[in-house]
C-alpha positions as a printed NumPy array, in Angstrom:
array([[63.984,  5.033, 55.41 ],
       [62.108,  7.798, 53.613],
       [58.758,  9.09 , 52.645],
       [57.666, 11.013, 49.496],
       [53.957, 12.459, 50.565],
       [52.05 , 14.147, 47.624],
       [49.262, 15.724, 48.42 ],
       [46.489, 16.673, 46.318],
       [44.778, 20.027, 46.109],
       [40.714, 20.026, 45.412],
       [40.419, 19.814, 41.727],
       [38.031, 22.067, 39.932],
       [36.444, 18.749, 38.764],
       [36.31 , 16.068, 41.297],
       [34.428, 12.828, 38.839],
       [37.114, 14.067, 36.268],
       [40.222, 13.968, 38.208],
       [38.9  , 10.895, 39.686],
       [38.425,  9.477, 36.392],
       [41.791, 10.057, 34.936],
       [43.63 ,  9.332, 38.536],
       [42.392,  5.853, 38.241],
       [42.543,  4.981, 34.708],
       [45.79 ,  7.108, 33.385],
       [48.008,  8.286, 36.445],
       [47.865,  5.369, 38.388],
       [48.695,  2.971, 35.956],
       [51.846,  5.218, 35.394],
       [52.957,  5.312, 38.927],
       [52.213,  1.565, 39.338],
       [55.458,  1.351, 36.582],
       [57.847,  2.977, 38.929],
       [59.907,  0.716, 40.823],
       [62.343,  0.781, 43.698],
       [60.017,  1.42 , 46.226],
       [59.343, -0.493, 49.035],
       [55.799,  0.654, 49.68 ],
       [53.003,  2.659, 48.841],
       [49.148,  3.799, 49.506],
       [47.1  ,  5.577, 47.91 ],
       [44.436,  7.783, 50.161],
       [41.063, 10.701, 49.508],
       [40.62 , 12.188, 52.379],
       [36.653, 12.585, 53.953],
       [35.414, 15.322, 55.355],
       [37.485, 16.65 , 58.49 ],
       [36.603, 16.013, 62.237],
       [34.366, 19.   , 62.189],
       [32.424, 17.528, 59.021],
       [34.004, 20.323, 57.073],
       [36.011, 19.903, 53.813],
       [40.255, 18.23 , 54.541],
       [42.899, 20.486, 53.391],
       [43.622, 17.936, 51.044],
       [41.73 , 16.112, 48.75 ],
       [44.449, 12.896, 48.102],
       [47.322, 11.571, 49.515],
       [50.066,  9.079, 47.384],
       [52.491,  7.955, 49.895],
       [55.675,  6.562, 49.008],
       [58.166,  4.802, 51.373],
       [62.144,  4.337, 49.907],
       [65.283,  2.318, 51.668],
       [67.541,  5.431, 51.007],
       [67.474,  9.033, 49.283],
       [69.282,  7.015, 46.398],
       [66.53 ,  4.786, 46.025],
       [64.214,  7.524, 45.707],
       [66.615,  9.366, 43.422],
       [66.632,  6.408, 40.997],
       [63.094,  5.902, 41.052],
       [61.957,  9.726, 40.349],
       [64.675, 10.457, 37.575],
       [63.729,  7.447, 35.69 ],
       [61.797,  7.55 , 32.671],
       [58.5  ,  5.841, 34.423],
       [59.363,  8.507, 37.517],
       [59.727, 11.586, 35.126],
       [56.695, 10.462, 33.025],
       [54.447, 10.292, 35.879],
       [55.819, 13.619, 36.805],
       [55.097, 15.227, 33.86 ],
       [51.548, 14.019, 33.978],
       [50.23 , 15.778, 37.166],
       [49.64 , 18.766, 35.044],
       [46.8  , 17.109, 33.028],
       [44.564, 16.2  , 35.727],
       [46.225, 17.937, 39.24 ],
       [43.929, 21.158, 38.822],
       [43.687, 22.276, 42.228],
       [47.514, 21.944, 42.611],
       [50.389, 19.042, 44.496],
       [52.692, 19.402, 47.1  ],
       [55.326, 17.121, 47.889],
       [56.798, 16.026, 51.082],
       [59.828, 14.253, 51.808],
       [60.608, 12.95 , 54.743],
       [63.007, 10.764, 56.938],
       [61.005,  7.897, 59.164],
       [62.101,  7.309, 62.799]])
């Protein structure tokens, strides 16, 4: 089983990206199928009460790298792809990774 972790960089606007996450990116990612799981996290402040090194977390969990494959490279994959650009201001970084 895998993982695909994105994590979010602090945007420049927090209410915006929060705004669009909810009501245009989500709703694309909800239309990608083949996984098995998936959360959605934004981070509080860090044990110290200073700001995470993060500011959001999607975490996707897939049977197999081919499952994940398929579910990226289709169209509702590659569109939410494409979309991080219009509201992921303070930058994404993905994560893959194999569980147990």
């Amino acid at each position: 089983m895998l993982t695909l972790t994105i994590l979010y960089g602090h945007p420049e606007n927090p209410d915006a990206f929060e705004t669009y996450y909810a009501n245009t990116h989500l709703p694309l990612a909800d239309k990608i199928s083949g996984d098995l799981r998936r959360e959605y996290t934004k981070f509080l402040s860090d044990p110290m009460g200073g700001q995470p090194a993060f500011y959001r977390k999607a975490e996707f969990w897939f049977e197999s790298p081919e499952a994940m494959q398929n579910a990226l490279g289709s169209p509702e994959g590659m569109a939410a792809s494409a979309d991080l650009g219009n509201f992921a201001t303070g930058g994404v970084s993905f994560l893959v990774g194999m569980i147990g």
